[in-house]
N, C-alpha and C positions, 0 to 999 in steps of 0.2 A: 504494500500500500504506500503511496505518494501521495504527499501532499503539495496543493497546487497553489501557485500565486492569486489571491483575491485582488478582483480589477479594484482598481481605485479610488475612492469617494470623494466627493466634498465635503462630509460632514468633517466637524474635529473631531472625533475620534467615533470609529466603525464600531459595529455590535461587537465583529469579531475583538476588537482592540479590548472595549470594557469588559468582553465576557474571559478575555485572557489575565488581564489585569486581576477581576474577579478572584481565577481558580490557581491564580500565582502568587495575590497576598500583596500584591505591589506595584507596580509600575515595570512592563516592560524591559528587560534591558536586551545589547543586541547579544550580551553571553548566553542571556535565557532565550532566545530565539533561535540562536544556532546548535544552543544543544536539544534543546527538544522540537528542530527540524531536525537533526542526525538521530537523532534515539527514535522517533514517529516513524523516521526512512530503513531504520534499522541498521544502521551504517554507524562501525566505529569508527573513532579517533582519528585512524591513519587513514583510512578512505575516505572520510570527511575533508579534513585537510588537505586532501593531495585535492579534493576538486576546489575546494577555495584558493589552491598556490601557497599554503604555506605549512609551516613543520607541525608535526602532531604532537612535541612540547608547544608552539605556539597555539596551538586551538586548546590545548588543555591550558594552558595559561588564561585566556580569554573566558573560557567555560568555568574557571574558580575563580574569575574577577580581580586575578592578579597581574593582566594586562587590558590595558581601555586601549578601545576601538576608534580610530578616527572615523568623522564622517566622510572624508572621501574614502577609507581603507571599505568602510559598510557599504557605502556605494559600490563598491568592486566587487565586495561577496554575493552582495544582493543580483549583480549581473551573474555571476557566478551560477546563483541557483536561481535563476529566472524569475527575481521578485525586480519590482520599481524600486529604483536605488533610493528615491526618495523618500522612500517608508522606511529603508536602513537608518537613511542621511537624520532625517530628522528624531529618531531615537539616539544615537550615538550623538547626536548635536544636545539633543536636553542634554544625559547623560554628564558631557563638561558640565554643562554651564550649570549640574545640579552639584559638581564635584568641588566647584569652584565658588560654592554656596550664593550664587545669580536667583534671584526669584523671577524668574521670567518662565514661561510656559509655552514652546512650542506646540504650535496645532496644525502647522502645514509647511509643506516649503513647496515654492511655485519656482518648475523649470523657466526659466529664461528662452 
């Protein structure tokens, strides 16, 4: 079983988004995204990382939160696995600006 990219909305945040938020206790991050899109795929570690381009310490680094994600780096993975990078981009973007204690609240980012 695959799971498949959700087209894109305009609301600020989709059913899917709140009801993931919901059954996760928190706010989205892109480590919680990548690991349970590789765990849902059934795909370890090292075949995980070989399809995003990088080392299977780095994805495990990212999956225990001991390396943050740029949002262009999210945007690459998110091409990677056929998702809109801007639904990477803009979690890995709060992400800083929540790390760097910013009260600001991203709800979309518009391609140019």
């Amino acid at each position: 079983m695959s799971i498949k990219p959700a087209k894109a909305s305009k609301s600020a945040k989709s059913d899917a988004m709140v009801f993931m938020e919901k059954i996760t206790a928190g706010p989205l991050t892109i480590a919680g995204i990548l690991k349970s899109l590789r765990e849902c795929d059934g795909i370890n570690q090292k075949d995980f990382a070989e399809r995003l381009g990088i080392s299977k310490q780095n994805l495990c680094d990212i999956e225990k939160g001991r390396k943050a994600v740029t949002p262009s780096r999210a945007a690459h993975f998110a091409l990677k696995l056929g998702y809109p990078p801007t639904a990477f981009m803009r979690i890995a973007l709060q992400e800083e600006l929540d790390h760097v204690g910013v009260k600001l609240h991203i709800n979309s980012i518009d391609a140019a």
